[in-house]
N, C-alpha and C positions, 0 to 999 in steps of 0.2 A: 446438698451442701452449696451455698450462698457462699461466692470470695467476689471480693470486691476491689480496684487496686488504683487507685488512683494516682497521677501524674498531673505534671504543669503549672504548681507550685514554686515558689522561688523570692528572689529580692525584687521589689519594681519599687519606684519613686510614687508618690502621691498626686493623683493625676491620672496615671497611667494605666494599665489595662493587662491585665492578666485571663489566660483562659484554663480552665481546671477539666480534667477529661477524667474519667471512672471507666475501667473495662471491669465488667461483668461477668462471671464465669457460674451462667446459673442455665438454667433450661425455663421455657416459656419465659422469655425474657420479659417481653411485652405483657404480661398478665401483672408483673409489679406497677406499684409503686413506686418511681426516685426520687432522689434528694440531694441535697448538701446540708450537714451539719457542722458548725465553728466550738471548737475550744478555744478560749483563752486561760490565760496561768489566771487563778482564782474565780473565775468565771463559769455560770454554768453553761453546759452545751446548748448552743444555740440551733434551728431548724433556720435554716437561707431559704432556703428554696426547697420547693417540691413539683413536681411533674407528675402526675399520672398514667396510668395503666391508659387513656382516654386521653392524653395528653395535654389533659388541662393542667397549666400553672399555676401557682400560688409562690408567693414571696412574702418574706417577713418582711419589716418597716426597711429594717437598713438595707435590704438588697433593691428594695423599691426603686423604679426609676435609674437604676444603674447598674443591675445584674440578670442577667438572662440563661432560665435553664431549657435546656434541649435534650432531647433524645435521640439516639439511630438503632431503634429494633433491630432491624437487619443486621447490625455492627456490636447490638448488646453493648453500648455505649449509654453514658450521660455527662454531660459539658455543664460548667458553668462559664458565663462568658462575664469578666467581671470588669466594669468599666468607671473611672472615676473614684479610683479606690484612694481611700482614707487611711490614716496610721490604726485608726479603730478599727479596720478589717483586718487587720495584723492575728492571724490564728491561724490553728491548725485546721485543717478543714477535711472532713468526713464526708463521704461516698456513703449513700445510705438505698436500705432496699427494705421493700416494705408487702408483704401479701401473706396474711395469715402469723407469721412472726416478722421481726424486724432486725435488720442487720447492718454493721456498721462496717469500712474499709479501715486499714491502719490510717490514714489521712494523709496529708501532703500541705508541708507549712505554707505558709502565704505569711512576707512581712512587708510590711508598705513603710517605706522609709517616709518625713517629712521632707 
């Protein structure tokens, strides 16, 4: 069983810089896949960011150029470090885990005031 629990969420101003952290509660940690995924009210879920098992990156358009995800194996962690945030990254943001099935964290809101 896959739990996922993410923290670090909160209000920040537009500009500003929030860091999002996921503690992992799985075994062979390092053999997933991670992520961040966004809700918005009417919106469909979005994929931020992805990290690999290989720890290759991949980011969608909006995280481009201002968000950065990491991993700590050892720590069964994954961060997003989010910098330069807009009133549009205003969501709930999802811890996500991926190897063979895929799974989601309850999330941790992010709202970016103007």
């Amino acid at each position: 069983q896959v739990q996922l629990v993410e923290s670090g969420g909160g209000l920040v101003q537009a500009g500003g810089s929030l860091r999002l952290s996921c503690a992992a509660s799985v075994s062979m940690f390092s053999l997933y896949d991670m992520g961040w995924y966004r809700q918005s009210p009417g919106k469909q879920r979005e994929l931020v960011a992805l990290i690999s098992s290989s720890d290759s990156p991949w980011y969608g358009d909006p995280a481009k150029g201002r968000f950065t995800i990491a991993r700590d194996n050892a720590k069964k962690m994954v961060y997003l470090q989010m910098n330069r945030v807009e009133p549009e990254d205003t969501a709930v943001y999802l811890c996500y885990a991926r190897r063979e099935r895929e799974y989601w964290g309850q999330g941790t809101q992010v709202i970016v005031s103007a």
